[in-house]
C-alpha positions as CSV (number, residue, x, y, z in Angstrom):
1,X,-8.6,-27.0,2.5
2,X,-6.2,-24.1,4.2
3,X,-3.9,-22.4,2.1
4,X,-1.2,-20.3,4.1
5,X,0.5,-16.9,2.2
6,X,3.3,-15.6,3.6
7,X,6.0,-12.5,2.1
8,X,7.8,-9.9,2.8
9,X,11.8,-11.1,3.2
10,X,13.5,-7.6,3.4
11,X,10.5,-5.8,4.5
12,X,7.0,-5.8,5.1
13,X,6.2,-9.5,6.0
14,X,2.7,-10.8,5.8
15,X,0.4,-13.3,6.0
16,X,-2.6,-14.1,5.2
17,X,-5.0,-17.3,5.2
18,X,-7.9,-18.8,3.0
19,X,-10.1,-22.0,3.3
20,X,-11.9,-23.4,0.6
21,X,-11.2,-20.6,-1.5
22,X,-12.5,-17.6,0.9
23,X,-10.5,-15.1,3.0
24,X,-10.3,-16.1,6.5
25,X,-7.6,-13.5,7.4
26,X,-4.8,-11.2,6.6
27,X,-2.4,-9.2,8.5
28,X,1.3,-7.7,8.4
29,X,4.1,-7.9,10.9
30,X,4.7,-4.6,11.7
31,X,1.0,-4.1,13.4
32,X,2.1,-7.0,16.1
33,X,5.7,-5.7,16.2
34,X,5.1,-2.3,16.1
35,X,8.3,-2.3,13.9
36,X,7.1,-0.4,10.7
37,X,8.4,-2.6,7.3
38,X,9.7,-5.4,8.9
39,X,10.5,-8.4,7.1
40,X,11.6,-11.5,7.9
41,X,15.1,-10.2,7.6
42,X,15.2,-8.2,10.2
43,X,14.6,-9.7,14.2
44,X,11.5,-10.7,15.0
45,X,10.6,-10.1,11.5
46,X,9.4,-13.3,10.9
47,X,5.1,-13.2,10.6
48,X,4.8,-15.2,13.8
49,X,2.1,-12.7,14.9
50,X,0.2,-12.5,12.0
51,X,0.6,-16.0,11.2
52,X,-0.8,-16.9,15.1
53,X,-3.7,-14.0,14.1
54,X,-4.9,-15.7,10.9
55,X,-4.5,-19.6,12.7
56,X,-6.3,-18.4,15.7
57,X,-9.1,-16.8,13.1
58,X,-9.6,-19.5,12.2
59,X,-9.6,-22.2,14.9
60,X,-6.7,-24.4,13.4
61,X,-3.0,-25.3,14.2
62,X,-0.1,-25.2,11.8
63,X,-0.4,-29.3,11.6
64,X,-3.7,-28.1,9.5
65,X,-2.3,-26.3,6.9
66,X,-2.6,-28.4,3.1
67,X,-0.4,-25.5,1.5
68,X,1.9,-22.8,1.8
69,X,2.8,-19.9,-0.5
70,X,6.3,-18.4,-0.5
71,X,6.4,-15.0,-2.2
72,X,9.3,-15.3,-4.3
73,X,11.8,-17.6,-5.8
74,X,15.1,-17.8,-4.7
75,X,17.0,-20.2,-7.1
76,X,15.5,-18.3,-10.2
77,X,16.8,-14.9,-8.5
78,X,19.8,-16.0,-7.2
79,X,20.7,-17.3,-11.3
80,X,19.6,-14.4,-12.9
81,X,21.3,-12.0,-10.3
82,X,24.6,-14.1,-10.2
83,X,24.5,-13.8,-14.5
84,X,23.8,-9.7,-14.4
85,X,26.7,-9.4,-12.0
86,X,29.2,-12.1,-14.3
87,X,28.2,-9.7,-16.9
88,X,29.5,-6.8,-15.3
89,X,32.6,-8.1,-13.7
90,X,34.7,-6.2,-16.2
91,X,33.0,-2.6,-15.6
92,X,33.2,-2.8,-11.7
93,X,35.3,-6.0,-10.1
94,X,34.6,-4.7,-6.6
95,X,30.8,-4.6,-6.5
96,X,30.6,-7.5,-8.3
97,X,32.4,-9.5,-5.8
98,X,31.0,-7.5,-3.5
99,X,27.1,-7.9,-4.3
100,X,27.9,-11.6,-4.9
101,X,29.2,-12.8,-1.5
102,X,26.2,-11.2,-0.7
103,X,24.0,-12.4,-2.8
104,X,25.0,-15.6,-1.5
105,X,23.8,-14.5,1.8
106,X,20.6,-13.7,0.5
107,X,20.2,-17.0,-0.8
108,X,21.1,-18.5,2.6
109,X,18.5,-16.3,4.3
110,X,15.6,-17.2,1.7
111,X,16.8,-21.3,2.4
112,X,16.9,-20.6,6.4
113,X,13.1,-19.1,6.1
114,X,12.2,-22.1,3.9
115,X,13.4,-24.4,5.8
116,X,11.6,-22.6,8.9
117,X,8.2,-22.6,6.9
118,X,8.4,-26.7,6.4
119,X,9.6,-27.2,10.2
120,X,6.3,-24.9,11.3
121,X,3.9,-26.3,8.6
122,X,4.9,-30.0,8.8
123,X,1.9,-31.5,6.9
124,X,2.0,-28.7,4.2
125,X,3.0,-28.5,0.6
126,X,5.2,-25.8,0.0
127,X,5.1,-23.6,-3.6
128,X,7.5,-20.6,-4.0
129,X,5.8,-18.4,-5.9
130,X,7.1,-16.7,-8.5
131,X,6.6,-12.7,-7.3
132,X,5.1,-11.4,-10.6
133,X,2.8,-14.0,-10.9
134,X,1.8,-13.7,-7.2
135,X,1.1,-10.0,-7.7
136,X,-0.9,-10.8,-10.8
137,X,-2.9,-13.0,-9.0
138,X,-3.6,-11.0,-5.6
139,X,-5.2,-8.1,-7.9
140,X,-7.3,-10.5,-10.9
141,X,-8.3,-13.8,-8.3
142,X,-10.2,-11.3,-5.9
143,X,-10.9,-9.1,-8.4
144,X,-14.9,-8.8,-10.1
145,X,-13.7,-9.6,-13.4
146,X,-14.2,-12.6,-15.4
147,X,-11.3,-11.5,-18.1
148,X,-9.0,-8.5,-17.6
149,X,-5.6,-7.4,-18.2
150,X,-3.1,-7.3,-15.5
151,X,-0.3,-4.6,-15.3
152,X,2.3,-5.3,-12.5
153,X,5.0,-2.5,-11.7
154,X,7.1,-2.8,-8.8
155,X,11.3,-2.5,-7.9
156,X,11.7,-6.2,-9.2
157,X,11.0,-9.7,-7.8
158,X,13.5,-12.1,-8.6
159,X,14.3,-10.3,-11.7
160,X,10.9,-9.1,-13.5
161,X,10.3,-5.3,-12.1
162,X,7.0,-4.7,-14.9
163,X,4.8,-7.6,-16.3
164,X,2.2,-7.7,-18.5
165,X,-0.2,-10.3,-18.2
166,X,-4.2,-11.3,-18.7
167,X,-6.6,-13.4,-16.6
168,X,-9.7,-15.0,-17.3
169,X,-11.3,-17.2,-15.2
170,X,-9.1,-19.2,-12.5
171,X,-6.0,-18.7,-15.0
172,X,-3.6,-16.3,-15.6
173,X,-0.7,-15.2,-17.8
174,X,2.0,-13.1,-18.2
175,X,2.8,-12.3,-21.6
176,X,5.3,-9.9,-21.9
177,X,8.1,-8.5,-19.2
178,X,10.8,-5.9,-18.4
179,X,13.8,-7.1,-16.1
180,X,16.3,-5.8,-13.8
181,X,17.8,-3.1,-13.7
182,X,15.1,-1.4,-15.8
183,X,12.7,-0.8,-13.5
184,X,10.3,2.2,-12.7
185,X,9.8,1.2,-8.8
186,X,13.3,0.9,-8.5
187,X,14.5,4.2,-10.1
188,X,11.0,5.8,-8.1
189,X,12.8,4.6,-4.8
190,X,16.1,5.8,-5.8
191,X,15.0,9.4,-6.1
192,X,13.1,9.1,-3.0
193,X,16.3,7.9,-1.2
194,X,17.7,11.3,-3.0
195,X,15.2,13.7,-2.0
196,X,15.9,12.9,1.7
197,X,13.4,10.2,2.3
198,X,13.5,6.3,3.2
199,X,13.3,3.9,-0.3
200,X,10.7,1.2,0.3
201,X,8.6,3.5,2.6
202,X,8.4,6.9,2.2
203,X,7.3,6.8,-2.2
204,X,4.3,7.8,-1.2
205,X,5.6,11.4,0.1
206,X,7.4,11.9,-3.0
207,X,4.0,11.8,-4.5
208,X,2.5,14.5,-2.7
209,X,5.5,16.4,-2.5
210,X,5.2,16.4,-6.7
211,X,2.1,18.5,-6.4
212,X,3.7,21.3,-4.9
213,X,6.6,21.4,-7.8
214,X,6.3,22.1,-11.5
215,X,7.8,19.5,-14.1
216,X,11.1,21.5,-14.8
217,X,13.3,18.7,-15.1
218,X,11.0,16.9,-17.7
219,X,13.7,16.6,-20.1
220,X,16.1,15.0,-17.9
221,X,13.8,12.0,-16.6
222,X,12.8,11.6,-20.7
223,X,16.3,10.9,-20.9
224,X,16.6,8.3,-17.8
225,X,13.3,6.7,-18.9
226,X,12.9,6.1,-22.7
227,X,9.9,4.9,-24.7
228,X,10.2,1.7,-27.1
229,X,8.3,1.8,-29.9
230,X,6.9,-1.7,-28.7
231,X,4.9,0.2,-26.3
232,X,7.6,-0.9,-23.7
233,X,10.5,1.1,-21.8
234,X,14.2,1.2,-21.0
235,X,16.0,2.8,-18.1
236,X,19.3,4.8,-19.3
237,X,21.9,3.1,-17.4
238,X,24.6,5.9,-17.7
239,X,22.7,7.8,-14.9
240,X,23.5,4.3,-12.8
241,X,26.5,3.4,-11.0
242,X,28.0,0.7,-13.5
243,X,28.6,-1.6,-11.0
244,X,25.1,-0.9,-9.4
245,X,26.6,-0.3,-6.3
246,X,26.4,2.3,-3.6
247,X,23.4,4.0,-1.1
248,X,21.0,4.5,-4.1
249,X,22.6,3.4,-7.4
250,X,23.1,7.1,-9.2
251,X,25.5,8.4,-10.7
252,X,27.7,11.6,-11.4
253,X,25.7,11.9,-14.6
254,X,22.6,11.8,-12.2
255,X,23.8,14.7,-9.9
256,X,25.5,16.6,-12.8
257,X,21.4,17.0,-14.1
258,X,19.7,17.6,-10.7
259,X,22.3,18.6,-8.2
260,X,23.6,17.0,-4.7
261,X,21.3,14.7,-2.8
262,X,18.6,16.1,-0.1
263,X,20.0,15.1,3.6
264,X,17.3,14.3,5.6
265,X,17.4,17.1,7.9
266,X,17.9,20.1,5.1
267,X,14.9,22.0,4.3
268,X,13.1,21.0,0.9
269,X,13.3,23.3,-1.7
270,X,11.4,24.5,-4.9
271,X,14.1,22.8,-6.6
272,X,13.1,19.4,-4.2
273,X,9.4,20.2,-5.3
274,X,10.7,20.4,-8.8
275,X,12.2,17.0,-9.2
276,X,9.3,15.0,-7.1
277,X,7.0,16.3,-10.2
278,X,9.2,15.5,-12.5
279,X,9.8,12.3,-11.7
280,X,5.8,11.9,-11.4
281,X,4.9,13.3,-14.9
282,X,7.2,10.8,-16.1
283,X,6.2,7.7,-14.4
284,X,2.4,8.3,-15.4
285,X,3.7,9.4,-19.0
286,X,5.0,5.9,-19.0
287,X,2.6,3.9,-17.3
288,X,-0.3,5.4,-20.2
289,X,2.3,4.2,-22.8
290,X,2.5,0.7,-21.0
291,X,-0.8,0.6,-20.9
292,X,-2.0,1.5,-24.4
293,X,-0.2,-1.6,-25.2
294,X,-1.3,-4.1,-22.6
295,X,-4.9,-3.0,-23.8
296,X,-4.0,-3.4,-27.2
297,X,-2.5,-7.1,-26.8
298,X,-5.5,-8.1,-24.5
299,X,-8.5,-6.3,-25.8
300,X,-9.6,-5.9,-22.5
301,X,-11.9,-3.0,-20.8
302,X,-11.2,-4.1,-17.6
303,X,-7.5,-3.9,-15.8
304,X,-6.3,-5.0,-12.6
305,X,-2.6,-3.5,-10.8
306,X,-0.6,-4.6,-8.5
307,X,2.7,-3.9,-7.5
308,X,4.1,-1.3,-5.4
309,X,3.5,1.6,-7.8
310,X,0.2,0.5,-8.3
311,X,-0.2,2.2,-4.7
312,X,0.4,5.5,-6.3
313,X,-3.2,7.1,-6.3
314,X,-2.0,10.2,-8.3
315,X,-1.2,7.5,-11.3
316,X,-4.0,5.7,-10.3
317,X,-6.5,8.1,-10.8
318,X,-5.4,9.5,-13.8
319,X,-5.2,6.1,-15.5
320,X,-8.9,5.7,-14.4
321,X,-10.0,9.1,-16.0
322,X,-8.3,9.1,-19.0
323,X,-6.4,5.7,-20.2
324,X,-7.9,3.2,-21.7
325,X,-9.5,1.0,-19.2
326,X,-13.1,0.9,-18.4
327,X,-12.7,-0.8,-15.0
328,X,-9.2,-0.5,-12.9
329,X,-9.3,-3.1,-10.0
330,X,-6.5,-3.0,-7.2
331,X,-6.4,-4.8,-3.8
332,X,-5.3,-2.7,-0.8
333,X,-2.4,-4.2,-0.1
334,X,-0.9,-4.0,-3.9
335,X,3.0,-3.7,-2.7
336,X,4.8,-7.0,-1.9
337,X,2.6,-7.7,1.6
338,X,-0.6,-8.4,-1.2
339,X,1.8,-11.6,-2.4
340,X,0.8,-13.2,0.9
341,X,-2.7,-13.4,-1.0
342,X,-1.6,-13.6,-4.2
343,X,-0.2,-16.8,-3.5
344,X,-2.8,-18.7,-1.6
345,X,-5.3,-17.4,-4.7
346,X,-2.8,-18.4,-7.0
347,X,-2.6,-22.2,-5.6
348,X,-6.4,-22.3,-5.2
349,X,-7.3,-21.3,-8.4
350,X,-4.1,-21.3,-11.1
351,X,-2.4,-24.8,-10.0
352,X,-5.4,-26.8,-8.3
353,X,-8.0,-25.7,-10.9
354,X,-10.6,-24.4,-8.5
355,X,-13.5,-22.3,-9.7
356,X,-13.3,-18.7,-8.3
357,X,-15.9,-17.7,-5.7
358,X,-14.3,-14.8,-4.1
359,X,-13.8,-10.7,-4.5
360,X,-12.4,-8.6,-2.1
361,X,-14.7,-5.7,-1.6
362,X,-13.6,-4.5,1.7
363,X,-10.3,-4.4,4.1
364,X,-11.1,-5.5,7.2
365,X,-9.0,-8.8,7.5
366,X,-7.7,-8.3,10.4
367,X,-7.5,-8.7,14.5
368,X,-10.9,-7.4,15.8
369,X,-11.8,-6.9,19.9
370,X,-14.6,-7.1,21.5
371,X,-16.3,-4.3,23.8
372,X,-15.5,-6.5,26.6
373,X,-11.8,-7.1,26.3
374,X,-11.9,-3.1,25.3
375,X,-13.2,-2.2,28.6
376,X,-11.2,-4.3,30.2
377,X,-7.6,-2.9,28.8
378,X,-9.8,0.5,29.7
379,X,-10.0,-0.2,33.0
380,X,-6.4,-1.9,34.2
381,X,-5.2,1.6,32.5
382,X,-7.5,3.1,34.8
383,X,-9.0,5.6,31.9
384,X,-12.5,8.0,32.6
385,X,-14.4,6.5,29.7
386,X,-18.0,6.6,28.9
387,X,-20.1,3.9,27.2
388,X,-22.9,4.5,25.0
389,X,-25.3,2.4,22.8
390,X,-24.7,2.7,18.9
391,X,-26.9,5.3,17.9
392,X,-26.0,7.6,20.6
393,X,-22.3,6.7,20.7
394,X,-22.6,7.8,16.9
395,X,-24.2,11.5,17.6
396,X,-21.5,12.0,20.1
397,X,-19.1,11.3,18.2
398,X,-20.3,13.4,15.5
399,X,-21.1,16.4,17.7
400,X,-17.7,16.0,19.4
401,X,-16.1,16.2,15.6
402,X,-18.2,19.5,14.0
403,X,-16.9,21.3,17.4
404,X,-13.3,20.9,15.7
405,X,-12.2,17.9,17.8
406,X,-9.9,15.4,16.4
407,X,-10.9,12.1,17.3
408,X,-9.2,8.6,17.3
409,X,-11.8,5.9,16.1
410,X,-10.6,2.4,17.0
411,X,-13.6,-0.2,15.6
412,X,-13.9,-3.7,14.4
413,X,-11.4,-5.8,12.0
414,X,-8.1,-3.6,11.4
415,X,-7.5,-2.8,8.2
416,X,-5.3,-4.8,5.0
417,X,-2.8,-2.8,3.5
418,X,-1.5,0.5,4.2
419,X,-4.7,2.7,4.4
420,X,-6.9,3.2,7.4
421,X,-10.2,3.0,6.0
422,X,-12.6,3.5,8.7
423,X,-11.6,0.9,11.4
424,X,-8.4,2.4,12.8
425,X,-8.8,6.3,12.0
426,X,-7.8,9.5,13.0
427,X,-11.0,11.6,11.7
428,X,-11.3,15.2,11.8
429,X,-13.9,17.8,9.9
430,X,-12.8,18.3,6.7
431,X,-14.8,22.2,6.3
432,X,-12.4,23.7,8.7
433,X,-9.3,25.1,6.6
434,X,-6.9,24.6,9.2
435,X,-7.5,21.5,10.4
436,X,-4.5,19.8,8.0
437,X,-1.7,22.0,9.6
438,X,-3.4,21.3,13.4
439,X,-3.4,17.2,12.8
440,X,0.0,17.3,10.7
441,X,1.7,19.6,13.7
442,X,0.0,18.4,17.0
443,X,-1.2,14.8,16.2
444,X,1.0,13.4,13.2
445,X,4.2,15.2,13.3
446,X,4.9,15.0,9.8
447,X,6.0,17.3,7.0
448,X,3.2,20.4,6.3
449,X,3.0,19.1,2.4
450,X,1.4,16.0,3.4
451,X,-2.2,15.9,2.2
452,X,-5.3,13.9,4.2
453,X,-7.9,12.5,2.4
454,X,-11.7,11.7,2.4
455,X,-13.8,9.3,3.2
456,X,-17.3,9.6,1.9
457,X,-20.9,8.0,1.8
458,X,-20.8,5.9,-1.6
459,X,-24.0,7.3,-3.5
460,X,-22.3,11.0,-2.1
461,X,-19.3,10.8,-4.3
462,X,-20.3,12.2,-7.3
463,X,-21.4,15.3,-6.3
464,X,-17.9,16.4,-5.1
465,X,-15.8,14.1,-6.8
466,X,-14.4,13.7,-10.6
467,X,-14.2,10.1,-9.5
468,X,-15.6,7.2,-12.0
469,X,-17.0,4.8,-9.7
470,X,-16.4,3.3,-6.0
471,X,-13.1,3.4,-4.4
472,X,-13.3,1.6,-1.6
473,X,-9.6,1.2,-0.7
474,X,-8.1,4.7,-1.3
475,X,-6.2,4.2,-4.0
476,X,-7.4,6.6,-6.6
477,X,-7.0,10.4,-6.7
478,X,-9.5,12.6,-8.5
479,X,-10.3,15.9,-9.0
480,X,-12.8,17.9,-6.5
481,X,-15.0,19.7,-8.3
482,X,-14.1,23.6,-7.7
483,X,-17.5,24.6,-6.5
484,X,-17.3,22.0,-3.7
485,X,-13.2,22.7,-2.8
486,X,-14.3,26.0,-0.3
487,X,-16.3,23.2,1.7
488,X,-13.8,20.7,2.0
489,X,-10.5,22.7,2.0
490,X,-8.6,20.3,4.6
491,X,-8.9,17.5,2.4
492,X,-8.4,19.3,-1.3
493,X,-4.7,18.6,-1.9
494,X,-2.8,22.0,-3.8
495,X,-3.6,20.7,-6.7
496,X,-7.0,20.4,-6.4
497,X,-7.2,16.8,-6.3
498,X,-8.3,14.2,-3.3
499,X,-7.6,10.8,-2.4
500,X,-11.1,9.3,-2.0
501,X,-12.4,6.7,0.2
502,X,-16.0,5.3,-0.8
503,X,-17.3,4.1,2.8
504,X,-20.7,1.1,1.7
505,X,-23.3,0.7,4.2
506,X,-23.1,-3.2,3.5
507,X,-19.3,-3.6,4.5
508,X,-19.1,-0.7,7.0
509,X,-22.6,0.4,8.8
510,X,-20.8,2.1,11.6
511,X,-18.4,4.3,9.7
512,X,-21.1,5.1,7.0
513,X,-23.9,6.1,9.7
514,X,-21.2,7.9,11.2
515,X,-21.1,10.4,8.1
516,X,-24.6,10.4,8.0
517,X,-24.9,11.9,11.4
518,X,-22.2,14.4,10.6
519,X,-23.6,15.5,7.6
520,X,-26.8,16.6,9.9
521,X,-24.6,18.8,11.5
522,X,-22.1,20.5,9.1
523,X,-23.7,19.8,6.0
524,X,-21.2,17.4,4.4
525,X,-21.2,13.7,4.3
526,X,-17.5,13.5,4.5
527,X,-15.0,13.5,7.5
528,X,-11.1,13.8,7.0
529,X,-10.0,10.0,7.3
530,X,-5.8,9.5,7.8
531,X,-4.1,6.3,9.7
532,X,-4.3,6.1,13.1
533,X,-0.6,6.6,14.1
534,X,2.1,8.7,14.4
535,X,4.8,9.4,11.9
536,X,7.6,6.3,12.1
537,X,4.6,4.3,13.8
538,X,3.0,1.6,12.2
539,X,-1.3,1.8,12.3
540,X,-2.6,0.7,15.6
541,X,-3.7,-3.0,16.2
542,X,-4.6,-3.5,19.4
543,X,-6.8,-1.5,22.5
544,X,-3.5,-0.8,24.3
545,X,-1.7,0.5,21.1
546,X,-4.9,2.9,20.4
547,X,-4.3,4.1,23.8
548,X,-0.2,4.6,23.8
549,X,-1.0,6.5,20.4
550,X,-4.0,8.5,22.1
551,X,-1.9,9.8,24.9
552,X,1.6,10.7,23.1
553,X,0.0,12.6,20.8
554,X,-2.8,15.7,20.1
555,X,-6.0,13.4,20.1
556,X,-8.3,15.0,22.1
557,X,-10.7,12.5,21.7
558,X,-10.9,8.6,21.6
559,X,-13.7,6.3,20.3
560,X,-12.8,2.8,20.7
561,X,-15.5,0.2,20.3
562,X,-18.4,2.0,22.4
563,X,-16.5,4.0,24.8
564,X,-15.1,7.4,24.6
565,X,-12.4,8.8,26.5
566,X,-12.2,12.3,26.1
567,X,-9.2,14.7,26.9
C-alpha cells in the first residue's frame, strides 16, 4: 500500500511517500526549484519534483498510488473564514469585501490543486486532512512513544492556530483548541514582518536576534498576549487592525507601544534587539502555561510538537530543561512541509487502523547520488578534484578543517526539514573565535547576529552540553557549560547557549567518524555544522547545485561524495 502526502499551498510545498507504513521518501519543492518557500501557489510551485523524487524512490508510477493526503481543508476554512469576516463587516466594510473576494480565490486555488491531485493520482483515494490533526500526527505516528501528549502551535490552519491533543497507539485526539485570530505563530510572524524581516521565513532570525536584546518591553507583549485562567491564551485584538487588513495586521496601538516598523535596509537597533526578546520571553512564558495544562489533562511524561513554532529551539530547549515533560519528541520538518507526513501517517494508522511500526530517528529522506554520477557532473564542469578511499578521504578532510578551512560537505540522502544535519553542510572548526564572523561575511552573507551551531558525537554531549538527551534534528537549544565555552567560542551563541546536533554512528557513520578524526587533531569532537547555502538560497540538492554554491561563495574547500576540490 502507497500512501502519497502532499502540503504547502502558499509556501513550502512538500511531499513525501510511505508503503506499508515505512518512509520511502520525503522532500520539499524549493530544493528542485531552487525557489526558497515555494508553494503550490506560486509557478512551478507545485511538488512535481519532489513528488517525481519520492515515485522514482520508489520504483512506482502515479497509477500506483492507493491514497493521497491533502494538508488542509478548504471547505471547513473557507466557512469559518467567510463567518469571522460576516462578523466584522460592520467594523471594516472594505476589508471585508476585500478579503472575501479573495477568499474566494483561495478557495478556487485549493479546488484547482485538488482537482490536479485526482487528474495525476487517478486510482487514488483522496483525504484532505484536517492541518491540526496532520501536524499532530507527523510529530506522535513517528514518534517513540506509545502514549504522549501532543502540543501543536502554528499561524493557523483552516482556523485552529494551537491544539491540544493526546496519542496513544495508532490514534489520536485533539482535545482542546484556540482559533483564529488568536494565534502565537501568527502574531510571531507579524513582528517579524515589523522588525524588517520576511513572515513565514525569516522567525527563526527573530530568535537569535532576541539574545542580543533585554526584555524591556515585557509589559507591553503581557498585554497583547493574556493568560486564561484555563491554562489557555487570548491575543488582545486592539493592537490588530479591526478589519485584519493591511501588510502585517498591527495597529496604531501597536506602534504607539514600540515605535515605527524596521525597513529592511535600516540598521537594527538596541531598541530592535529589545523587542525580538520581548516577544521571545513571552511566547515561552506562554507556551510553559500551555503546557502545564496539556500535562495536566493528559498525565503524560512524554510530549510531542509540531507546528511552526515548534521549530523554535530557544523554546524548545527550555521546555525540555525545565517544563513538565520527561520526553519532548519533534520531527524535523515540524512547520507545514511535516503535514506532507503527517498525513500519509495519519491515513495509515488513524483511519485504516494499522498498527504503528515506524520512528523517525534520522533526516535523510531525500535525493542521494552516487560517486559515479558525482564524478561525472565533476568532470563535464571540468573541476581539479581528487578521489580518496573513506578513511583517508576522512583525515583529509579533517586535516584540511583544524588548518581553519571552511569546507562544503555534500554526502548521501539530503536532508528533511530545514536543518542541514550532516549531509549537505557547511562545516568549519568551532575552537577558532573568529570563524562565525569569516563564514557569516565571506561564505553566508547574512547578518553578524546569526549564530551556527554544533554537531557532536552522541555519547560526547554531555560533557559540553546542559542538554537532556539526544537531539538528533537540531531543534533544541541548551546551555554550554562555561568551562567548555573558551573551546568552542564559534558555536556558543551570546547568550551562552547552542543549538546542538547529536550525530549517531548507526544513522550517520560518515559524519560521526568524521568528528572522530577531528577530535585527534584539535581536541574536540565537534565541528561548526550550518546549511549548505547561501542567504536567499535554498539547501543544496544536487552535485551541480553543491558546485554553483561552492564557486559563488568563500568555500575554500569541497567534499562531495569522495572527491575534494579544493580552492
Amino acid at each position: 500500500m502507497y500512501i502519497l502526502g502532499i502540503a504547502g499551498q502558499a509556501h513550502d510545498a512538500a511531499a513525501a511517500l510511505i508503503k506499508d507504513g515505512k518512509l520511502i521518501a520525503a522532500a520539499e519543492e524549493e530544493r528542485f526549484s531552487r525557489i526558497k518557500h515555494v508553494g503550490i501557489d506560486r509557478v512551478g510551485g507545485f511538488p512535481y519534483k519532489a513528488i517525481e523524487y519520492c515515485l522514482k524512490t520508489a520504483g512506482i508510477n502515479p497509477i500506483d498510488i492507493n491514497y493521497v493526503s491533502y494538508f488542509l481543508q478548504p471547505n471547513l476554512l473557507f466557512r469559518k473564514f467567510a463567518t469571522f469576516r460576516l462578523r466584522r463587516f460592520f467594523h471594516d466594510p472594505l476589508a471585508s469585501l476585500y478579503y472575501g473576494v479573495g477568499l474566494i480565490g483561495d478557495l478556487r486555488s485549493y479546488y484547482k490543486t485538488l482537482k490536479l491531485i485526482h487528474s495525476y493520482f487517478p486510482n487514488a483515494v483522496i483525504y484532505e486532512v484536517y492541518h491540526h490533526l496532520g501536524h499532530a500526527a507527523s510529530a506522535f505516528f513517528v514518534s517513540p512513544f506509545e502514549k504522549a501528549a501532543i502540543l501543536v502551535i502554528d499561524g493557523y490552519g483552516e482556523w485552529t492556530a494551537t491544539s491540544l491533543g493526546y496519542g496513544e497507539g495508532n490514534k489520536i485526539e485533539l482535545k482542546k483548541e484556540i482559533g483564529f485570530p488568536h494565534s502565537l505563530g501568527l502574531l510571531y510572524g507579524m513582528v517579524t514582518q515589523y522588525l524588517g524581516f520576511e513572515h513565514n521565513s525569516d522567525e527563526y532570525k527573530v530568535m537569535g536576534l532576541a539574545s542580543y536584546g533585554q526584555p524591556k518591553f515585557a509589559d507591553v507583549f503581557s498585554d497583547i498576549i493574556r493568560f486564561k485562567k484555563n491554562g489557555l491564551y487570548e491575543i488582545n485584538l486592539s493592537y490588530f487592525n479591526q478589519g485584519f487588513r493591511g501588510p502585517n495586521y498591527l495597529s496604531n496601538k501597536f506602534f504607539r507601544a514600540l515605535g515605527p516598523p524596521r525597513k529592511k535596509d535600516e540598521p537594527i537597533t538596541s531598541h530592535h534587539k529589545d523587542i525580538a526578546a520581548s516577544l521571545q520571553r513571552r511566547l515561552e512564558e506562554m507556551v510553559f502555561h500551555i503546557a502545564e495544562r496539556l500535562h495536566e489533562l493528559t498525565n503524560q511524561e512524554n510530549l510531542c510538537l509540531a507546528g511552526g513554532v515548534a521549530l523554535n529551539c530557544t523554546l524548545n530547549g527550555k521546555l525540555w530543561r525545565e517544563g513538565p515533560f520527561k520526553n519532548i519528541y519533534i520531527q524535523p520538518a515540524a512547520s507545514d512541509p511535516g503535514i506532507a507526513i503527517g498525513g500519509t501517517y495519519y491515513i495509515y494508522n488513524h483511519l485504516l487502523n494499522n498498527k504503528r511500526d515506524f520512528q523517525m530517528n534520522h533526516a535523510y529522506w531525500g535525493p542521494e547520488y552516487s560517486n559515479k554520477e558525482i564524478q561525472k557532473t565533476l568532470d563535464i564542469t571540468k573541476q581539479k578534484y581528487i578521489e580518496l578511499k573513506d578513511e583517508k578521504l576522512l583525515k583529509k578532510t579533517a586535516e584540511l578543517l583544524s588548518k581553519g578551512k571552511i569546507v562544503g560537505w555534500f554526502q548521501g540522502r539530503m536532508e528533511w526539514g530545514p536543518r542541514a544535519l550532516g549531509n549537505r553542510s557547511i562545516l568549519a572548526d568551532p575552537t577558532r573565535a573568529d570563524m562565525k564572523d569569516l563564514i557569516n561575511h565571506y561564505v553566508k552573507h547574512r547578518e553578524e547576529f546569526r549564530p551556527f551551531a554544533p554537531s557532536i558525537i552522541e555519547e560526547g554531549v554531555g560533557k559540553y552540553f546542559n542538554i537532556p538527551g539526544a537531539s538528533p534534528f537540531m531543534l533544541f537549544s541548551s546551555p554550554v557549560y562555561e568551562k567548555m565555552r573558551p573551546k568552542i567560542p564559534s558555536v556558543t551563541h551570546i547568550d551562552g547557549t547552542a543549538r546542538v546536533q547529536t550525530v549517531s554512528k548507526t544513522t550517520n557513520e560518515r559524519f560521526y567518524n568524521l568528528h572522530k578524526e577531528f577530535a585527534k587533531l584539535r581536541g574536540v569532537p565537534i565541528l561548526l555544522n550550518t546549511s549548505f547555502n547561501v542567504a536567499g538560497e535554498p539547501i543544496v540538492c544536487s552535485p551541480i547545485d553543491a558546485l554553483r554554491c561552492f564557486n559563488g561563495c568563500g568555500l575554500d574547500v569541497l567534499v562531495i561524495g569522495n572527491f575534494i576540490i579544493i580552492k
